[in-house]
C-alpha positions as CSV (number, residue, x, y, z in Angstrom):
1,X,139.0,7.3,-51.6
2,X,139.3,8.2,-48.1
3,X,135.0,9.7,-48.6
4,X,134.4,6.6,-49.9
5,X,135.7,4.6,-46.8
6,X,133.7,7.1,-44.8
7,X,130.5,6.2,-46.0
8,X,131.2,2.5,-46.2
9,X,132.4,2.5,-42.3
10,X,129.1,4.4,-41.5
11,X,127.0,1.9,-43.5
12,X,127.4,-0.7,-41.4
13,X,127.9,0.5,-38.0
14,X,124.6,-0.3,-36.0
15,X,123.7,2.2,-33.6
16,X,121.7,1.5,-30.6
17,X,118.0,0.1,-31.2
18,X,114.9,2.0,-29.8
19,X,111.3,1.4,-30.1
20,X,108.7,4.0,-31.4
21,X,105.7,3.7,-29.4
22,X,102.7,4.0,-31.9
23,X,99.6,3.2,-29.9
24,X,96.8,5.3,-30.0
25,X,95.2,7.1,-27.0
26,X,92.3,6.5,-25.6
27,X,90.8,9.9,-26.0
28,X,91.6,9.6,-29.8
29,X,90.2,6.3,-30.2
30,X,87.3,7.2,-28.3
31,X,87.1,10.1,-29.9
32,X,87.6,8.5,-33.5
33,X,84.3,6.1,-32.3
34,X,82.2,8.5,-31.6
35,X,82.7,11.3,-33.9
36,X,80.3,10.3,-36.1
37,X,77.6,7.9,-35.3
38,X,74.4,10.2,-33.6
39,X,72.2,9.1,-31.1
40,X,69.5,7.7,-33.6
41,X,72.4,5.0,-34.1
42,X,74.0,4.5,-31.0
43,X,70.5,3.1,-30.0
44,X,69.9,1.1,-33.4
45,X,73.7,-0.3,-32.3
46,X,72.3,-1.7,-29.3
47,X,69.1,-2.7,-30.6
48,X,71.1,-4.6,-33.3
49,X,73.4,-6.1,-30.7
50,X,70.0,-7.8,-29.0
51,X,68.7,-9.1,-32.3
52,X,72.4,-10.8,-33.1
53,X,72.2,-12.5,-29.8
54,X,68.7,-13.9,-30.0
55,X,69.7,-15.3,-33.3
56,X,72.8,-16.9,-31.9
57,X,70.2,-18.5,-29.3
58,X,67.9,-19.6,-31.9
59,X,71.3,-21.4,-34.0
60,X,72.3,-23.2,-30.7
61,X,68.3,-24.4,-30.2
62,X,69.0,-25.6,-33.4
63,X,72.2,-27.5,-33.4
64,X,71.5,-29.8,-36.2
65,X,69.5,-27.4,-38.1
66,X,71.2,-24.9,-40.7
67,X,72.1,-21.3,-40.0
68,X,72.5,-20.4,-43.9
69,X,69.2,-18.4,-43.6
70,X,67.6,-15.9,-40.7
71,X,65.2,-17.2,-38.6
72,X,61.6,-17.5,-39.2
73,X,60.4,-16.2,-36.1
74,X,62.0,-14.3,-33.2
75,X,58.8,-15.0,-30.7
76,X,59.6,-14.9,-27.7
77,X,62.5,-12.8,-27.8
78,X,61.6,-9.2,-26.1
79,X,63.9,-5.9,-26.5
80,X,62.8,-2.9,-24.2
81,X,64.3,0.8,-24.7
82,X,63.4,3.5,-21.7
83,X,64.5,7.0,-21.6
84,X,64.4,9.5,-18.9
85,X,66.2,13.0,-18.8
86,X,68.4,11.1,-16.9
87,X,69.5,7.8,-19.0
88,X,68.7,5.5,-21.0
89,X,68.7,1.8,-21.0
90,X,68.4,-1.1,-23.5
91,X,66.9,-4.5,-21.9
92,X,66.3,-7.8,-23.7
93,X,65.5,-11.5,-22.9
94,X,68.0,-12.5,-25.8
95,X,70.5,-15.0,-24.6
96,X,73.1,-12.8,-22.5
97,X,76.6,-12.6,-23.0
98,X,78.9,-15.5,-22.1
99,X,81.8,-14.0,-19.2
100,X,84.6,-15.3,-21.3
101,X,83.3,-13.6,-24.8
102,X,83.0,-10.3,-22.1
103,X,86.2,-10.8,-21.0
104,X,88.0,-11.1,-24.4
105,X,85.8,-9.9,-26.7
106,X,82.6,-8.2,-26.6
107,X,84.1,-4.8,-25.6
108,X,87.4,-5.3,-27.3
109,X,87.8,-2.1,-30.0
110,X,87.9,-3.9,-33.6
111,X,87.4,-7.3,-32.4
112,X,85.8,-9.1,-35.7
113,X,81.6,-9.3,-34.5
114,X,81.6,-13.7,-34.4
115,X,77.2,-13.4,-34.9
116,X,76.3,-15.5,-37.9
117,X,74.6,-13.1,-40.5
118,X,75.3,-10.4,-38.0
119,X,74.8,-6.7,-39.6
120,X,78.0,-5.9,-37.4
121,X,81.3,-5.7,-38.7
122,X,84.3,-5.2,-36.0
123,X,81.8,-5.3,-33.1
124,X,82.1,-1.6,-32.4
125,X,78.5,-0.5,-31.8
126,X,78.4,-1.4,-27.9
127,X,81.9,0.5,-27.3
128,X,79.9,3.5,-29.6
129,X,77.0,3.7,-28.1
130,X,78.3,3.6,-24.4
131,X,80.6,6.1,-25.2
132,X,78.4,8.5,-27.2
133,X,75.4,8.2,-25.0
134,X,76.5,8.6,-21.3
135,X,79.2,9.0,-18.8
136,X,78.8,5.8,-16.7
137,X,76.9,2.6,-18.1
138,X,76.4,-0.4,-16.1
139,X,76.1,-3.7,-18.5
140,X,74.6,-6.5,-16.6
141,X,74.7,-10.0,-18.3
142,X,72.9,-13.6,-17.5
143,X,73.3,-16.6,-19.9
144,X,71.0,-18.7,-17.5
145,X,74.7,-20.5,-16.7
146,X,76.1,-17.7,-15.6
147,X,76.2,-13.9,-14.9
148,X,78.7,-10.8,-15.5
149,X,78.4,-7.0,-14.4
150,X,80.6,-4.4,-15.1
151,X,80.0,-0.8,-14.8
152,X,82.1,1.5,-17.3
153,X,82.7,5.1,-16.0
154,X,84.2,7.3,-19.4
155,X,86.0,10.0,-17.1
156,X,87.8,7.5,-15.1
157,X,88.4,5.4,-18.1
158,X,90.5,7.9,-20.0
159,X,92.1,8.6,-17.2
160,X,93.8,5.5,-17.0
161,X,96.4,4.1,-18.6
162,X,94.8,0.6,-18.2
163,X,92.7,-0.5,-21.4
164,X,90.8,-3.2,-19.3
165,X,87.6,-3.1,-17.2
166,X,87.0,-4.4,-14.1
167,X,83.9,-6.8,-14.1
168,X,82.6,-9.1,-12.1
169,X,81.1,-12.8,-12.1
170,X,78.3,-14.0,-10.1
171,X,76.0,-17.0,-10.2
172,X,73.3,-17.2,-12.9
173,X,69.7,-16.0,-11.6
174,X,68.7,-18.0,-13.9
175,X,66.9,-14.7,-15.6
176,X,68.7,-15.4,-19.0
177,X,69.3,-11.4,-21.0
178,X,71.1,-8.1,-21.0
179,X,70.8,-5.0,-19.5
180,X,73.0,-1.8,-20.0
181,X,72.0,1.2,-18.3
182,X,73.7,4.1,-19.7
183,X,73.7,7.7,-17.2
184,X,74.9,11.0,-17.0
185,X,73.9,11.9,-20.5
186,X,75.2,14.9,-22.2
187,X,72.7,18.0,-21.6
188,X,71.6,17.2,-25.8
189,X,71.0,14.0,-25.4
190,X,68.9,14.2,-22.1
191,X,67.1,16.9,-23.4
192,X,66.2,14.7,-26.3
193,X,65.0,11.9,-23.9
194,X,63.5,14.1,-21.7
C-alpha cells in the first residue's frame, strides 16, 4: 500500500522545467553542406542560380503572360565564369538579387528556392558553393533599383556565434546583375583553376 502511494506521489510531482538546446553548429552544418557536392557542382550551383534569376526576369517582362512553360529565349542574358590560382568568380547580367530576398532569404540554410520551375530545391547551392570553394566571397548585387554587397569570410563566420551577415545597401548603378567573387581557395581547388 504504502509502495503504491509512493509511486502515485512521485507521478505527479513536477520537477523544475529545463530546455535542451538542439541546434546545430555551424561547423556541422557547414560541414553537412559541403561534404559532398565537388567543385564540378559548386560551379553548376551558381551557374544554375544565374539561369533561375534571368527566368524570374523574363516572368516579370511578362506579367500577363504565363510562366507554365520555360522561356523560349534567354538572349540577352550573359553568365561569365573566371578562374585564376587564386579565385574564382561567377558574373551575370541576370536580374540581381532584391536586398530584402538577401536579407531573409537567399543565404538562409533550407530556405524553400521561390524561382518558378527552378532546378533548386531548399536554395542551398549558393551557401554550397561559397563554402566549398573559398575562404572569403564577396557577393555584389544590383536589381537596377537597388544594390547589396556583403563579403562572407568562412573562418570568421564559424567563429561566431551570430548566424547573420553583415551586408550592405547602396544606390542602384543602374548596372542590373550579380557578382560573387569567391578567394583563398583550398591548395586542390586552386591548383585545378590554376
Amino acid at each position: 500500500e504504502q509502495v503504491r502511494m509512493e509511486k502515485k506521489k512521485q507521478g505527479t510531482a513536477r520537477g523544475k522545467p529545463f530546455s535542451v538546446d538542439t541546434r546545430p553548429t555551424k561547423i556541422m552544418v557547414v560541414g553537412s553542406l559541403t561534404r559532398d557536392i565537388g567543385v564540378e557542382a559548386s560551379l553548376f550551383d551558381l551557374v544554375d542560380n544565374s539561369i533561375d534569376a534571368a527566368r524570374e526576369t523574363i516572368f516579370k517582362g511578362n506579367r500577363g503572360g504565363k510562366t507554365v512553360e520555360l522561356p523560349k529565349s534567354y538572349a540577352g542574358f550573359k553568365v561569365t565564369l573566371t578562374f585564376s590560382g587564386t579565385s574564382c568568380s561567377v558574373a551575370d547580367n541576370c536580374g540581381g538579387i532584391e536586398v530584402e530576398h538577401l536579407k531573409t532569404m537567399v543565404l538562409r540554410f533550407g530556405e524553400q528556392s521561390k524561382h518558378s520551375m527552378g532546378i533548386g530545391v531548399f536554395g542551398l547551392g549558393l551557401n554550397r558553393a561559397m563554402f566549398k570553394l573559398g575562404r572569403v566571397s564577396h557577393l555584389k548585387t544590383d536589381t537596377g533599383l537597388q544594390r547589396a554587397e556583403l563579403v562572407l569570410n568562412v573562418e570568421e563566420y564559424l567563429r561566431s556565434e551570430d548566424w547573420n551577415l553583415p551586408a550592405e545597401e547602396f544606390e542602384s548603378t543602374g548596372t542590373v546583375g550579380t557578382s560573387i567573387e569567391i578567394a583563398q581557395l583550398p591548395e586542390d581547388i586552386a591548383s585545378m583553376f590554376s
